[in-house]
N, C-alpha and C positions, 0 to 999 in steps of 0.2 A: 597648237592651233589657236587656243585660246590667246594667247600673245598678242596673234596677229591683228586680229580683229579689239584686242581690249581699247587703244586707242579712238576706233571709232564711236565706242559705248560710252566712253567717257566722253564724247562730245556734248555741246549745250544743243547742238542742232538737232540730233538725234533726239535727246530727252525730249523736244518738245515737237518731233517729227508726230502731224496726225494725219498724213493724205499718202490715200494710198494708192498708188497707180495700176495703170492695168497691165493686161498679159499681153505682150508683143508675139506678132505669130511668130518670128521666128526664133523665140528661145523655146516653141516647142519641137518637139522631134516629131519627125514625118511619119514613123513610123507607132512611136508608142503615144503620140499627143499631149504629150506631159511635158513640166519644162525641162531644159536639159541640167544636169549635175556635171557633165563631161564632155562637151560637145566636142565632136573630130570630125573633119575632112577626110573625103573621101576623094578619088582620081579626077571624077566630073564635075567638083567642085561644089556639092551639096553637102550641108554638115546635116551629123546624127547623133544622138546619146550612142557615146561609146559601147555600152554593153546589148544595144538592139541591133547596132550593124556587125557587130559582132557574130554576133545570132544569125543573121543572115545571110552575113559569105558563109558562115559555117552551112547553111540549108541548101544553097547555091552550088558550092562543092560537090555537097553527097550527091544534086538532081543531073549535074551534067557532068558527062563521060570525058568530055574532053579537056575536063578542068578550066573551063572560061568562064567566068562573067561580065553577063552581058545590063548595062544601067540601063533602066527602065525609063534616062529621061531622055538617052539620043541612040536607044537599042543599037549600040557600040560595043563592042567589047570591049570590059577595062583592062588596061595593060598592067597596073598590079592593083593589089589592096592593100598598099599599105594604108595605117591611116593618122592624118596629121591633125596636134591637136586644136582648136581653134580657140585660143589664148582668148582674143578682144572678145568674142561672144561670151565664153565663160566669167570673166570680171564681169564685162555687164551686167550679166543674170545675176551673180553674185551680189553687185550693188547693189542691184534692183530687189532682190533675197531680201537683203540687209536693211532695207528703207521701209519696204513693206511690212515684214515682221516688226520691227522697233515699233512702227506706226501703229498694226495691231495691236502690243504690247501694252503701249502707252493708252488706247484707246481703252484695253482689258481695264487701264489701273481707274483710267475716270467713271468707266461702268463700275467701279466695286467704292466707288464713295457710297456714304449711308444715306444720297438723298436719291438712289435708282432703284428703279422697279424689279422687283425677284427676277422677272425673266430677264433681263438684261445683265442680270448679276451672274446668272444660270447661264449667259452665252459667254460671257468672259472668260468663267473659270472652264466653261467647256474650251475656247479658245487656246488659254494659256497650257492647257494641255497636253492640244495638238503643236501647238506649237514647239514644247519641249520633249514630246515623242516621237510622232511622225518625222519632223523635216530634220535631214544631216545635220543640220548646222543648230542643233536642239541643244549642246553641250556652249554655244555662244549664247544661245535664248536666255539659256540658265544664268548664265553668269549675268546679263543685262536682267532677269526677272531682281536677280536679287541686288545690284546699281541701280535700278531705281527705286528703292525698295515696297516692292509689290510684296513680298513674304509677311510683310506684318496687318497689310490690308486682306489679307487672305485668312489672316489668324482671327482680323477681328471679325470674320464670318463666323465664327462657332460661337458667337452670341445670337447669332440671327435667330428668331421663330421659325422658320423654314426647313424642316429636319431638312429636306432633300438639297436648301444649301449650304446646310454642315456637311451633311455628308461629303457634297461634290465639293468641298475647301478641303476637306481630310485627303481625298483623293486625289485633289489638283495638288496639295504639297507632298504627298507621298512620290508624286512623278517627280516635282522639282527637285525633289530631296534626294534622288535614287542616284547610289554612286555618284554624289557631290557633297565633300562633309563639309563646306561652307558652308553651304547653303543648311545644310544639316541644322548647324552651330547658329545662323539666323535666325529658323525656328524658333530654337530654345530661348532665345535671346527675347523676341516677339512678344510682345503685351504683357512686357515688365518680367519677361520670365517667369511667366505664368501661363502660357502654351503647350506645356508638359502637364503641365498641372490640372490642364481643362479636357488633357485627353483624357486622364485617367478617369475622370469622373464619367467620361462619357463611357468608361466600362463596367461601372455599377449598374446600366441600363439591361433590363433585358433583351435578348438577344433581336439585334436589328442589321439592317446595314451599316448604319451608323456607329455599332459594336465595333462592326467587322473592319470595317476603312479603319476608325481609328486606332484598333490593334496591328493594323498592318503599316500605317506609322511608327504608331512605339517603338517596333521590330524593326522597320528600318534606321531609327535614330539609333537603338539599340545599338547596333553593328558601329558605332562610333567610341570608342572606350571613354572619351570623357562625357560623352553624353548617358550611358550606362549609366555613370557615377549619377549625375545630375537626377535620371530617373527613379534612382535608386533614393535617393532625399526627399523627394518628395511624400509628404506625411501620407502612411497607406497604401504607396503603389504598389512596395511587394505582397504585403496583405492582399490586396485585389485581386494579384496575379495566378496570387497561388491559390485562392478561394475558385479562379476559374478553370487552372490546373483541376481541383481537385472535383472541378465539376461534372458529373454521369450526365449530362442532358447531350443528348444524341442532336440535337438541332446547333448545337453551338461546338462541331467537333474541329470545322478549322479555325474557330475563336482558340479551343486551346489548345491545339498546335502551337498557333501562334504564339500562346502566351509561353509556354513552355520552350520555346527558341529564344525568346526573350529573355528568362529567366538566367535561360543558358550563358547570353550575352551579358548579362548584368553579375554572372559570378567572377567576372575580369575584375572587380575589385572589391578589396576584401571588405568593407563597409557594406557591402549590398550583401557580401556571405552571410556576414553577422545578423545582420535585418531580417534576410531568411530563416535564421535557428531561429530568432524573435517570435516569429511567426511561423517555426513548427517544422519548416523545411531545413530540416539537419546535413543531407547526404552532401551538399557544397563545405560545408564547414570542417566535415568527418573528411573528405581527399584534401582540404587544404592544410588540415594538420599534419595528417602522416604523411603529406609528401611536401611541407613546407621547410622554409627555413625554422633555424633556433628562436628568432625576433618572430618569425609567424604563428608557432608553436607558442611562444611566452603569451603572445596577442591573444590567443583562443583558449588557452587554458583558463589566464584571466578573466574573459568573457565569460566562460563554463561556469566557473567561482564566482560570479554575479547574476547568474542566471537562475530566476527559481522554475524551476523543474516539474512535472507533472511523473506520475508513477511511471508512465508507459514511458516518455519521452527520458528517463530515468535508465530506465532497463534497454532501450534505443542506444541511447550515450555510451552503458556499459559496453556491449557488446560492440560498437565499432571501433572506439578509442579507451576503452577502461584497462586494455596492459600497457598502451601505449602511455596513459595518464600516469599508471603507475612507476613506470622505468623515468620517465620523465621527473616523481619523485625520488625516486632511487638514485638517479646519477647526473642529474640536472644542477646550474647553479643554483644559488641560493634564491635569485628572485624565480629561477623557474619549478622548482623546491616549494614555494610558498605560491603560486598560481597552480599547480600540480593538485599542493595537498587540500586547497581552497575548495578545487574544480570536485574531487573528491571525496569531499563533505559534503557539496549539493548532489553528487548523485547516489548518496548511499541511504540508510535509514527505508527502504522500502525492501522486501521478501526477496524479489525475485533479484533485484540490481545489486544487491549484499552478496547473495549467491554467487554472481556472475565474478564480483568483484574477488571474493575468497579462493572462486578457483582461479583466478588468474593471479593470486599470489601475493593479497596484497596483506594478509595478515602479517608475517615475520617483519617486512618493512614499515609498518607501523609501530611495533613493540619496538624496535630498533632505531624508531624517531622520539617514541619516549622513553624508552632508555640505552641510550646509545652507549658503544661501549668505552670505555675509562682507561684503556691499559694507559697510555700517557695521558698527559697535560695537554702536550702540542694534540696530540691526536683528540682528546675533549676538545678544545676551539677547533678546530676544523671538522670536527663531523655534529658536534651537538646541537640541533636548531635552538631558534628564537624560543620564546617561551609561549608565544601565541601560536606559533606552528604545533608545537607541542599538547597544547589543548585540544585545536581541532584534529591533531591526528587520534588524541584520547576518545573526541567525541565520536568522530570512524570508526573506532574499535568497536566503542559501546554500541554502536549500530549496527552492525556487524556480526559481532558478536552475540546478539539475539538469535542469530539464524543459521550460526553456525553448527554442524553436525558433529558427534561424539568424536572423529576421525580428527578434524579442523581443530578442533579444542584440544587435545590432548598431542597434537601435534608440536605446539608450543610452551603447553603447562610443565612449569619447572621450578623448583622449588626457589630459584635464582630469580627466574623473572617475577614469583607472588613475592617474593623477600621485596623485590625493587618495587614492585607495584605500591604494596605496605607502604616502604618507607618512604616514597615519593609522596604517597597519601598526606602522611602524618608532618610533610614538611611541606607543604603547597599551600595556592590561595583556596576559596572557600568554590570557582568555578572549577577549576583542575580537581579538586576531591570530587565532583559530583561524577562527572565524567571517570575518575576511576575506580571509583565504586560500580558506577554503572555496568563497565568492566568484568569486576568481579560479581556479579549479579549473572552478570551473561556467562561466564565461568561456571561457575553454580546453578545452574540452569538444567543441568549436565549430570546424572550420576555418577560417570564413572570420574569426568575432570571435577565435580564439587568434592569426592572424597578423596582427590589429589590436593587440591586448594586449602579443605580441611585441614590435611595432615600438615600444608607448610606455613599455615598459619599458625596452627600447633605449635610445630618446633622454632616456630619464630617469637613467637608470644607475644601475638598480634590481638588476640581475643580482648586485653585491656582497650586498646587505642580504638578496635573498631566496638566497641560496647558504648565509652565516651562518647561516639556519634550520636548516639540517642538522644542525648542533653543538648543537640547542636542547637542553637539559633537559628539558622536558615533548615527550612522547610525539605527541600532537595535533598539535604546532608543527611537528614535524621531519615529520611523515608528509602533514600538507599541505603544506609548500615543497617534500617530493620529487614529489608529484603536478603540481605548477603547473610545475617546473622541466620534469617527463617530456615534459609536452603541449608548452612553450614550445622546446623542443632544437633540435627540427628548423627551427626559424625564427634560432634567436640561435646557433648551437652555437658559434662563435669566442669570442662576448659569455660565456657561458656558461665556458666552459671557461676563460678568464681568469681568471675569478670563481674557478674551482675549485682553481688553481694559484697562486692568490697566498697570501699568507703564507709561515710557515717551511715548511720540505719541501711545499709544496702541502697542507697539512692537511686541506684539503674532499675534495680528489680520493680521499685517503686514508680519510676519512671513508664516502664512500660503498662500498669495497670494502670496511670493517670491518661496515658494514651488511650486506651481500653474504655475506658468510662465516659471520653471525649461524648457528645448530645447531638454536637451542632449537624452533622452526616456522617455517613459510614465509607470509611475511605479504607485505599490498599493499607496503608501504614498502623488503622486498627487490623486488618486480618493479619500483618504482619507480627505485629507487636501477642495479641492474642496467640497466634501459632507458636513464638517461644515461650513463651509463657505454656502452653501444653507442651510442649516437648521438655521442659530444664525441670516443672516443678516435679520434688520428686515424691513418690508414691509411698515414704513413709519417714516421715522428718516432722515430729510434732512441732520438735522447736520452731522452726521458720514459721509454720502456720500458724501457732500459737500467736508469734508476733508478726504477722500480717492480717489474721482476727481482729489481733488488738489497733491495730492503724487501718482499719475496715474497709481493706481492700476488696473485699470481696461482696463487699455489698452494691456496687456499679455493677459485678458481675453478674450479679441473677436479674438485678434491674433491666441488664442489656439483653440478656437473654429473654426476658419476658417481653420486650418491646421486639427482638428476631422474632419471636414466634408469631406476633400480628403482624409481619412483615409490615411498619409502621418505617419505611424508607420510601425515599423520594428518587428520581430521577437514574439518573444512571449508579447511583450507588447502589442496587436493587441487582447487581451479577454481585456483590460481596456478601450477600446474606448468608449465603447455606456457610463457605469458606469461614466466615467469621462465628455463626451459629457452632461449625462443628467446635472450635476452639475454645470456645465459653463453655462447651459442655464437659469437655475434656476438664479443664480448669476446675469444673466443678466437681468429675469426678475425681481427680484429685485429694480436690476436699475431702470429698465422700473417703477416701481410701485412710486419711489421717481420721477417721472418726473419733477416737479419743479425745483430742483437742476442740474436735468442730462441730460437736455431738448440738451443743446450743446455738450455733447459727445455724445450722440444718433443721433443728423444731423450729423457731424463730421465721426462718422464713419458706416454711416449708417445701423442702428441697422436692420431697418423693412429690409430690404433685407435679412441680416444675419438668422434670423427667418423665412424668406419668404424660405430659401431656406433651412431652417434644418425643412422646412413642404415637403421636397424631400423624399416621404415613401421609394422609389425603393431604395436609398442608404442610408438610415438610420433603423436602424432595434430594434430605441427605441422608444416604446409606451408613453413613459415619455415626451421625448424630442418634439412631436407631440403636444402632450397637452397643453407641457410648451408653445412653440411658440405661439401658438394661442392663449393662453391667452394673452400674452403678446403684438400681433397683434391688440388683439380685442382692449386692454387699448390704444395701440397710437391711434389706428384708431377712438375711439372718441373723442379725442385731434385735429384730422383732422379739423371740425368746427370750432374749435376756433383758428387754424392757416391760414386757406386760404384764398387771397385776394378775397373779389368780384371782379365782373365789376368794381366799381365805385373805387377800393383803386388799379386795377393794372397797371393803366397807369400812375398812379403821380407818382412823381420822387422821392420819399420820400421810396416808395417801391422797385425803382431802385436799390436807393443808398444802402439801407437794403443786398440790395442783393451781391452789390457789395464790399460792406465792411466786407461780407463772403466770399468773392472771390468767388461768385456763381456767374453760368449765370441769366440777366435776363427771369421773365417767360414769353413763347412766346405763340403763338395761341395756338399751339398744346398742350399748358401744361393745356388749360382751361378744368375744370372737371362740369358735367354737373351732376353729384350726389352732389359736394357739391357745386354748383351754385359759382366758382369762380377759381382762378388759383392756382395751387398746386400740388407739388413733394415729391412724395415716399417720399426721404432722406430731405428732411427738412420740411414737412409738415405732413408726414407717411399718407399718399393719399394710399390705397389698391387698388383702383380702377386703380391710374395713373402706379403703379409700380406691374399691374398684379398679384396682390396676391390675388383675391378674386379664381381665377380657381383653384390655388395650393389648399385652402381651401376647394372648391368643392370634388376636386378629396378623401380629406379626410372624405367625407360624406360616403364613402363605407368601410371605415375602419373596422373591425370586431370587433376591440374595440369600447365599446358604450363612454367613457368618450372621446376619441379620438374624436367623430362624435359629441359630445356635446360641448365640445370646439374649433370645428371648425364653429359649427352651432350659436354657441356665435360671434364671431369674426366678421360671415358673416350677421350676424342682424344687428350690428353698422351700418350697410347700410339701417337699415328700420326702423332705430328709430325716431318717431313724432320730438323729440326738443332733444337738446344736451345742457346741461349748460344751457339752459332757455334764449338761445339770438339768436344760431343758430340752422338749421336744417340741413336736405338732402331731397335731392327730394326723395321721394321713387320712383317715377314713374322711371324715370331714372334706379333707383337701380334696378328694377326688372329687366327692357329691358337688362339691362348688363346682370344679370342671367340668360336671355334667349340666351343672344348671346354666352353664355359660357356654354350654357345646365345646367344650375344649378338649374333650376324647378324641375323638376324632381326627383334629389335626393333628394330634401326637403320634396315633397310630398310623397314620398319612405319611409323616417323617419315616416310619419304620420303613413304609413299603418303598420310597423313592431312593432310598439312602440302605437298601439291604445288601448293592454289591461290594460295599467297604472303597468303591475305587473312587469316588468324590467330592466326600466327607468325613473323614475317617472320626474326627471327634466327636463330629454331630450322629451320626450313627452309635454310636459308644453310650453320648445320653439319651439317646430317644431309645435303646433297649433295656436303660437304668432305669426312665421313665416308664416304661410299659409294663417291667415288672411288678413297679411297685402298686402300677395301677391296674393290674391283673390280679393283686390279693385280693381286692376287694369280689366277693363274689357275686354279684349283681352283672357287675363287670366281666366279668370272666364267664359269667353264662352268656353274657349276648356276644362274647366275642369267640365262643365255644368252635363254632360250626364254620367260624371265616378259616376259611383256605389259605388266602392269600397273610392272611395274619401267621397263621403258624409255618407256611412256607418259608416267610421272610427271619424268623425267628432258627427254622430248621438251618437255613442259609447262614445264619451267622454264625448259629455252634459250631457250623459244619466248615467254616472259613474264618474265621474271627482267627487271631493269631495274639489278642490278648485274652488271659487266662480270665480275666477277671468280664469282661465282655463275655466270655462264652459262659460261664459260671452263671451269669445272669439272664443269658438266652435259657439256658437250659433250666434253671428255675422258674421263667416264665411257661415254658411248655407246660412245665408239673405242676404248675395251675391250674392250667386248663383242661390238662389230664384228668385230673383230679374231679372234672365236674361229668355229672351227668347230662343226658342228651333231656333240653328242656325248651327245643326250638318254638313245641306247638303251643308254648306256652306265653315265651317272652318274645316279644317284638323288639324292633330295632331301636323305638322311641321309649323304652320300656323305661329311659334314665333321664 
């Protein structure tokens, strides 16, 4: 239909037609008053709009019986109805259609110049409207709005100040617009193609009418696939759209309707998909992959592999396309292989999306990318990736493998794959070793796969190559072989410790106590370095100590330990305290266990103190470190004996001069100790008693850990032991009366009664009835503890169940202590000590 008329449109006379003529009465119909669309002749020779006479013989019909109609103009009856159509009338009106609307039209375009007044701008676009809705011939209006071009003066309305005639231009071109994508493509075209561009901003606005009309453009442009595109480029639009998607405001719900039909329309091309993941909207991209071509899939894994990621939208990714990622590494070409493993990198490294990734299989096909298998030649060139694939599937692993479960890990651990691991290591660049140590860190992470790992590093005699790491130059290198070395210790520590002592002076061993000593902060690689270091050194090898005294290794160590205990760390290095704290002390008791050799840097720099005071619970918050000390107490403290002068050796001069050739004072009255029957100093004799450490000790009898209160309840018996080295003793009597002046009865005999049914401490039970006995000979003691019930119940309890001979021997000689005394209740009190 458009055809017929375009020739008229394209006339010059038309363009500049502005007079518009009137309504002839008879192109109206008689019956409806309107003009006619269809005029036909009837018998009597009166034309009507076809579908009102229609109407009428129809009404005519039903009223008369006899089936006649009679006209109303010569009350005749007509002899039929047909009805003829009247061709000349109809073109006329049509002309006359045709001259009038253009004339309109044309009037609309000189009302919408920028020098006319609002209302007359406001009648135009109301005009052009009606003209392209209401009248039939509204599909010709269109094509003449957009021949003379009225679309672009319509556009330049949304500069106006006038919200209400922006708004009515939004609305005037949504009618032009509607099912006609010329006119569509005009639009777009319109103030430099930047008509798209002015809608969108007007959706940043809160919610108006003006929102509304121009979302309800968008969406019809939308339905145009190239105009999609177009929408889709411009900077922000799908951001906007989807901010209004995601908006809860109940006043603006067919705003997102709208935008959400939009959206729908703009996923027709794959550039506006992509825009969407940009901006967070994943579910168009997640059905374009799995249901795409191989070119679509290569496009969007790519994309994925450039895209950084947020943890959520991470674990999103997994779960809708992360097996499909994976298979697409598995059996994809090479360039889809390498957008695969890329895409795969960005979504891993986070708990929940490693997980998702693990179960869906991705670990075997990663091992299998860095080390593919060899049976041939030809078969290496066709399945071995590039060497940068190879990295990043290394770095997936290491990611991965942080979060993998005992199951996952031991799934693939195999002496073959840690052999390949190894040697790939030892023959790679300095990025590829970081990444597979990382590896073997996550390996080791593991109980039961670190003491697999162990063992095939073991039989591989790997322990050399990864020791070397230590010395690395790069920072990465050295901080992961001390991680792999820390977990692996306690399975290989011989294997290990070779490693660490071969070369000149032991270089490695030296190595890691230069790390140790490190000032500047406290990093993983000191707690690492420190933890081998307590696991390899061993508990009784003078030689090594001898010559690591002599090269004064060990003097950073009590310095570093002194600076742990005023927690004297800065920033986040401050979670490695206690970790690093337990190992220095460890190290230290060490020391303490080679005494022979290390007797003079333990006076020197007064080790028992150092210990005395990391048994400080309130500012130490390691269980460890508690234990270690007091083990390490209890060893000097029975060394006490055999260092303290009696009476008879402290007044010669020979002990003077001893002393003074330490540049020590000599010992004076007050130094005399009446536990070990002679004169003696904490720091050069480790005296518990002279240098106050037995209370510290006490106070850890309340500990709620039991191995805490056992090695403190060790430490504090050196004080009640019969004979030391089989030359010296201690008084016990002594040692008790101290325990009473420091209230330390009581928490011993406390130990008895919590630990009497043998079923939750069986050692610590064992010494706290060694203890009690001895401290039931004294009878001061044993009369106030006469008449306690629960004291000799808990004692009855153990002769009566103890199942060591030596444990019951001693419950029962404790009884017949107390047996032994008479009843002196009304006499002694409980404070009586």
């Amino acid at each position: 239909m458009l055809e017929d008329f375009q020739e008229y449109y394209d006339g010059e006379d038309c363009k500049h037609n502005l007079h518009i003529d009137p309504i002839f009465q008879t192109f109206l119909c008689p019956f409806t008053k309107e003009i006619m669309q269809d005029p036909v002749i009837i018998y009597d020779g009166r034309t009507f709009e076809r579908e009102a006479i229609l109407i009428w013989l129809s009404e005519c019909n039903n009223l008369n019986e006899e089936n006649s109609i009679i006209s109303d103009l010569s009350c005749e009856k007509l002899k039929t109805s047909n009805l003829i159509p009247n061709i000349a009338l109809c073109n006329t009106i049509k002309e006359w259609s045709r001259r009038n609307e253009t004339a309109r039209l044309n009037l609309a375009q000189i009302a919408l110049s920028p020098e006319s007044l609002e209302i007359y701008v406001l009648e135009a676009l109301d005009r052009i409207q009606d003209l392209c809705t209401k009248n039939k011939n509204h599909i010709n209006n269109k094509y003449f709005v957009r021949k003379i071009k009225l679309i672009p003066k319509i556009v330049d309305r949304f500069r106006s100040q006038n919200r209400d005639i922006r708004c009515k231009a939004l609305e005037t071109l949504l009618v032009i617009v509607t099912d006609d994508d010329e006119n569509k493509e005009a639009v777009a075209m319109a103030d430099n193609e930047k008509a798209i561009r002015t809608m969108i901003k007007f959706l940043i606005q809160e919610f108006s009418e003006e929102k509304l009309a121009a979302i309800n453009l968008l969406y019809e442009l939308s339905k145009s696939e190239s105009l999609s595109e177009k929408i889709g480029e411009v900077d922000g639009s799908i951001m906007i759209l989807i901010r209004i998607v995601n908006n809860d405001n109940a006043k603006e719900t067919s705003v997102v309707e709208k935008a959400k039909h939009i959206l729908n329309n703009l996923e027709k091309c794959e550039k506006n998909v992509l825009s969407m993941a940009e901006n967070g909207r994943f579910e168009p991209l997640f059905n374009l992959f799995l249901q795409g071509s191989s070119e679509t899939k290569l496009l969007i894994a790519s994309f994925l592999g450039q895209l950084v990621l947020i943890k959520d939208t991470k674990v999103l990714v997994c779960k809708a396309v992360g097996s499909a990622l994976i298979n697409l590494m598995v059996n994809g070409t090479t360039q889809e292989k390498d957008a695969a493993i890329k895409a795969l990198g960005q979504i891993s490294s986070y708990e929940v999306s490693d997980k998702l990734l693990i179960k869906a299989g991705i670990l075997q096909p990663l091992i299998n990318n860095i080390l593919p298998p060899t049976n041939t030649v030809t078969e290496k060139e066709d399945k071995e990736l590039p060497f940068v694939l190879k990295e990043i599937s290394a770095n997936i692993l290491a990611n991965v493998m942080c979060h993998c479960d005992d199951a996952d890990r031991m799934s693939f651990v195999s002496e073959d794959v840690i052999s390949g691991l190894l040697h790939l290591t030892s023959n790679t660049g300095r990025s590829m070793q970081s990444k597979l140590l990382e590896i073997l860190i996550g390996l080791t992470n593991s109980l039961n796969s670190c003491q697999k790992v162990s063992e095939a590093i073991k039989n591989s005699g790997a322990c050399d190559s990864l020791v070397q790491y230590i010395d690395a130059p790069w920072k990465e290198i050295q901080s992961a072989a001390l991680k792999v070395l820390r977990n692996i210790c306690p399975y290989i520590q011989c294997e290990i410790m070779l490693a660490l002592t071969n070369g000149i002076g032991g270089g490695y061993l030296g190595k890691l106590f230069d790390i140790v000593a490190e000032t500047s902060s406290l990093s993983d690689e000191q707690v690492a370095a420190v933890s081998i270091l307590a696991e390899v050194l061993p508990e009784n090898n003078s030689r090594l100590f001898r010559r690591l005294l002599n090269e004064n290794r060990f003097i950073p160590v009590t310095s570093q330990t002194k600076t742990m205990m005023k927690r004297e760390v800065y920033g986040g290095s401050s979670r490695y305290i206690n970790p690093f704290l337990e190992g220095l002390a460890v190290v230290l008791l060490k020391l303490v266990l080679n005494l022979d050799c290390s007797i003079s840097f333990i006076r020197e720099n007064n080790l028992v103190a150092i210990f005395a005071d990391l048994l400080n619970t309130s500012a130490n918050g390691s269980d460890k470190v508690l234990i270690v000390s007091a083990h390490a107490i209890e060893h000097l403290s029975r060394k006490t004996c055999q260092l303290v002068r009696t009476n008879k050796e402290a007044p010669g001069c020979m002990v003077t001069e001893w002393y003074r050739n330490r540049n020590r004072r000599r010992p004076m009255v007050s130094d005399y100790c009446s536990v070990h029957c002679g004169y003696c100093l904490m720091e050069d004799d480790f005296c518990i008693v002279q240098g106050c450490v037995v209370g510290k000790l006490v106070l850890c009898l309340d500990h709620p850990n039991k191995e805490v209160v056992s090695a403190a309840l060790e430490a504090i018996c050196t004080l009640l032991e019969d004979d030391t080295a089989g030359t010296k003793h201690v008084n016990i009597k002594q040692a008790i009366y101290v325990l009473i002046t420091i209230d330390g009865i009581d928490p011993i005999m406390q130990i008895l009664l919590n630990n009497s049914n043998f079923n939750h401490y069986d050692r610590l039970q064992k010494k706290a009835v060694w203890a009690v006995e001895r401290i039931l000979r004294i009878d001061d003691v044993c009369q106030h503890f006469f008449n306690d019930k629960n004291i000799i119940e808990a004692l009855k309890h153990t002769y009566q169940h103890s199942v060591d001979d030596q444990t019951k021997h001693l419950s029962e000689s404790a009884l017949n202590h107390l047996d032994k005394m008479p009843v002196f209740s009304g006499i002694f009190t409980k404070s009586a000590y």
